[in-house]
Structures are given as C-alpha cells and as structure tokens.
N, C-alpha and C positions, 0 to 999 in steps of 0.2 A: 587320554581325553584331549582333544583339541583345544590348544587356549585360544581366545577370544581377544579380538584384536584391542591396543589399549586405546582413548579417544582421549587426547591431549586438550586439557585444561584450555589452552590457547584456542582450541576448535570453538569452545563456548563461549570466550572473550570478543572470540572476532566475529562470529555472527548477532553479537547484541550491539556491534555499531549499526546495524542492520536497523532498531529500531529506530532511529533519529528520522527513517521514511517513513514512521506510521504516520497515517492520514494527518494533516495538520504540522505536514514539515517537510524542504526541497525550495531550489529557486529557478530563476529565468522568465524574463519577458521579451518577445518581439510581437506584441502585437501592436499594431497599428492605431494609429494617435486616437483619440475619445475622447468625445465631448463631455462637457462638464455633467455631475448627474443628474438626473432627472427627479422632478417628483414621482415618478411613477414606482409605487410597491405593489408588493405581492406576497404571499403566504409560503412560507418554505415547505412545508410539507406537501403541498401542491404541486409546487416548483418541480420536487422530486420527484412527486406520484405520476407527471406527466414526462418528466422524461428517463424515468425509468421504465415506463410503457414500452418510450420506445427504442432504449437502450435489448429491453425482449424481444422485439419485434424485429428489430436487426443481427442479435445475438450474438456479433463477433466484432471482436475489432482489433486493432495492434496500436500501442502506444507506448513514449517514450516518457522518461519521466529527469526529473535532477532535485538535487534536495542537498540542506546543511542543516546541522543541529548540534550543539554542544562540541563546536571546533573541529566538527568532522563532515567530511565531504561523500556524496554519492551520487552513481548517474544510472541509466538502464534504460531496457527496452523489454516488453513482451508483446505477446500474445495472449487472448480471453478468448474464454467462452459467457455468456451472462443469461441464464435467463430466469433470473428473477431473483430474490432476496435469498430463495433455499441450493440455488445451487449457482456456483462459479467455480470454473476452471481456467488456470493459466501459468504458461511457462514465461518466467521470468528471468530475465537476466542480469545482476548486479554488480559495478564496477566502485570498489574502494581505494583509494590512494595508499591506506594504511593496512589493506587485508587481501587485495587481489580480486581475483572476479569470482561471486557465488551463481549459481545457477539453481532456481528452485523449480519446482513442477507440482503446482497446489490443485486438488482434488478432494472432494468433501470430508470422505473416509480418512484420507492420507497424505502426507508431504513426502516429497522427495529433495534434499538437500545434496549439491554437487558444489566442494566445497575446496582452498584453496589446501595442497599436498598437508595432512595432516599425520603425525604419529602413528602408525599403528593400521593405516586404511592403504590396501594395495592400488598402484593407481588403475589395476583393473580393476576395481570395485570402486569408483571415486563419490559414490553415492550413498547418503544415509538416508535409511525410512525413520520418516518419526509419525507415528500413529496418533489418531484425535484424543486417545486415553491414554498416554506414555505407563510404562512402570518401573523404569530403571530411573534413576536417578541423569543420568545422560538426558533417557529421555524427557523427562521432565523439566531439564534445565533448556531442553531445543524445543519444547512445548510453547511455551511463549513468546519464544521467535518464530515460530510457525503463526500464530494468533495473530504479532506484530506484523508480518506481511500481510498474510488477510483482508487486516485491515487497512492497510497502505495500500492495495490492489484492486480488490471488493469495492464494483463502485454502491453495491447497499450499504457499503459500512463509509465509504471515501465519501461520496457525492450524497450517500446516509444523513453526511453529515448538515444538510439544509436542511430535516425533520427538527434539529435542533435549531435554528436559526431565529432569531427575536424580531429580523427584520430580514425582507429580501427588496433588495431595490435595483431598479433596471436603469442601470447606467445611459444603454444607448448603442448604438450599431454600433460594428469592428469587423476586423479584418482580421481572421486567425489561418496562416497561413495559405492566405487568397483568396479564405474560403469566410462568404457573409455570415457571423453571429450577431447574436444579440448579448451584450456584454450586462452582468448581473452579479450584484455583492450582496453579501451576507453576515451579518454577524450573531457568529454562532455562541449559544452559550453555554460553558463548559460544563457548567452544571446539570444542565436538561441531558448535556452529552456523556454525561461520565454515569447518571441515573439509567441513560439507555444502554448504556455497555456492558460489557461481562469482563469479569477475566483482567489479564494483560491489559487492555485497552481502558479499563477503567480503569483502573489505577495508573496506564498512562496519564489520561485526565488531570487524576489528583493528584499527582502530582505537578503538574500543573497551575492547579488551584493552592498548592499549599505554595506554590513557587512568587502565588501574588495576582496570578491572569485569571478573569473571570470569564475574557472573553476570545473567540481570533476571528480576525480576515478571512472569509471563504469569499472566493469570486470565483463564476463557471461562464467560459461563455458555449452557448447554443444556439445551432445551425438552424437554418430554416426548418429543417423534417423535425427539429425539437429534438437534436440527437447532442450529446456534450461534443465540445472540441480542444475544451481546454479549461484544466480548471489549477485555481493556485490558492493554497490557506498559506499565514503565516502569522506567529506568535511571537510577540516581544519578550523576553523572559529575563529579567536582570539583566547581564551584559551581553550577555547571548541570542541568536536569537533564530529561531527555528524556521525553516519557510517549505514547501514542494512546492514543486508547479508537473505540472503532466499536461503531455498532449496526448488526444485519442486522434487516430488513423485508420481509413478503410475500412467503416463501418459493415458489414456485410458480407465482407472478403472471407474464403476459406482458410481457415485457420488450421495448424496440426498443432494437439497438445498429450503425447504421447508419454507414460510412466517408461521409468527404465525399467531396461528385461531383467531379471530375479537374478541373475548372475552377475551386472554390474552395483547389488546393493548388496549394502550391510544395512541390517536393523539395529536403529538404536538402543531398543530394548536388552541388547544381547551385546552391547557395549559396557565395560569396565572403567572407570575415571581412575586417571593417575592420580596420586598425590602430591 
C-alpha cells in the first residue's frame, strides 16, 4: 500500500497567520488630502446594494491588498471573478515575512492552497485541495483558513461588511490613484456582523467582542461608475492593532483564474498529521 504523504504541523501554523487578513485587518494610505467630513449620510446596506450591482456588472477586476494583525505582517495581490453574493472566484497571492509566499485559487466547491516547501508534499505536487466539507482532520484544521480568505477576498463578505454598518457618512471627493472617488466611512457594528456570519468568521467577530471592540473603521472609497477603488477597516484591539487596506484595479479586464491540473495536488482529505 502506498503511504500517504505526512502534512507537517507547521503547514497549519503558518497558514492561520493568514487570518490577521480576514476582512477587518491590513494597512496603507496614499490617497489624496480630504476635506473635513461632511454632513451628508447614507444607509449601509444601500451603499452595498448599489455597488455591488455594479461590482456584477463589471465582473472582474485585479487588486492589491496589505494588512497587520497581532505582530504579524502581510501583503498580496489577485485576481476575481464576482458576480454576485453566490459565486466568487479568485487567485490570490500572499507574502509573509514569517512563512514565505502562499498562493491560493478559491472557487465555490473548492480551494486550492500552494504552500511554502512543506514535510511530506513533493514540490511536484506543491498544491493541496481542501474541499467545502473537509473529513480528515488536516482537512478540517485548513477548513477555516480557507473560510478566513473568503472572507478577506469576497467582496459580499469584505465590502458585506456596510450591511452591518450603524452609520455611512460621505466624507467628500478624493483622489485614489488618479482616479476621482467619492470617499465614504462607516461604522460597522460587530455585533450585527458576527449575527450575519457563519463559521470562522464569526467567531472571528467574537472574539473581537470578547477582546472589548464593539465597533471598526470601514471606509471604501467609489469611482464615478459606483465601482469600489479602495477600501480600509481597522480595529483598535488592546495594544494591538488590526487594520487592511485593498485597492481594486481594471475593473472589466480579462481575467485567468485557473485550478491546478490533478497531478500537481494532493488532497487534504487523504493527508496524515504528524505528531
């Protein structure tokens, strides 16, 4: 019988710094000076509804992203597919100072993780499937770091996060990389957001809430067409403190977001944990 390759403890460790980018953590600002805010609000779930319209209506776009959370650093870039809350696709790419570059390729059914040289995995095969219903134990523990980008990714679950918002107030023109937004804050509250969540992502939340924060910083700013350009949450947390920022790029452009061929993966399923 063939044994099965073993999945080194440290493979699980280094993809849960991965969650410090679920939505609601990252940093970086270069946009252009803004005036003081305005009286003028508006209803978050609105907010959303209309430019998630046209987030589908353009369906593709490429964006970078940078984030810090709990003493740890990350930066990236992908590729989406979007059209609508029931399906996204996208190849991502992620740079840690402490774990090396992860490369994921997220699709409804399935994830594919491309992960840095691990125990047990030939680097012809440098890729693991983790399935939406894991049943090894592997699986199950890369279950929630699959969830955890999703959400960090998904702009239904990222830019989602205005549906929770207590207040949306429109700052004022800006300038995000050249290009004219309308800059817009939000404060989100974690509770409406952790009641709307599943899984990982809520209990993200609640923890959260049990840490002391009721609320975060969502700000998005959006182009004339009502398309996002750039959006940033960030959370005070004791002494810590969590922030993302992402830019979206080429709204409309052809996109490739392609599974690896069946011979460069191993299934996690069919994975063994060291001791």
């Amino acid at each position: 019988m063939r044994r099965q390759p073993v999945a080194s403890g440290a493979l699980v460790g280094a993809l849960t710094l991965v969650l410090v980018a679920g939505c609601g953590q990252g940093t970086e600002r270069d946009v252009a000076s803004e005036p003081r805010p305005s009286a003028s609000q508006t209803s978050g779930p609105s907010l959303y509804a209309d430019v998630a319209a046209r987030m589908v209506s353009a369906r593709t776009a490429q964006f970078v992203f940078s984030g810090t959370g709990g003493g740890e650093t990350m930066s990236g870039s992908g590729a989406m597919r979007f059209e609508g809350d029931e399906r996204f696709d996208a190849d991502v790419q992620l740079t840690m100072p402490q774990t090396g570059r992860v490369r994921a390729v997220l699709v409804p059914s399935v994830s594919y993780l491309a992960l840095p040289a691990v125990k047990g995995l030939p680097k012809s095969r440098p890729w693991l499937r983790v399935s939406s219903t894991p049943r090894t134990p592997i699986g199950k523990q890369l279950g929630p770091v699959v969830d955890q980008l999703r959400a960090a990714f998904d702009p239904s679950q990222c830019l989602g996060l205005l549906r929770s918002a207590r207040r949306v107030e429109e700052i004022g023109p800006a300038l995000v990389e050249g290009e004219p937004t309308t800059h817009y804050r939000a404060e989100v509250d974690l509770r409406r957001a952790a009641r709307a969540a599943s899984g990982p992502v809520r209990e993200q939340y609640a923890s959260m809430l049990e840490a002391g924060a009721d609320s975060l910083s969502y700000d998005v700013w959006v182009d004339s067409s009502g398309l996002p350009r750039r959006y940033s949450a960030e959370l005070p947390s004791g002494r810590q403190l969590f922030s993302v920022t992402g830019v979206y790029r080429n709204w409309g452009a052809a996109v490739t977001i392609n599974q690896p061929s069946a011979k460069q993966v191993f299934d996690a399923d069919k994975l063994t944990a060291d001791r």
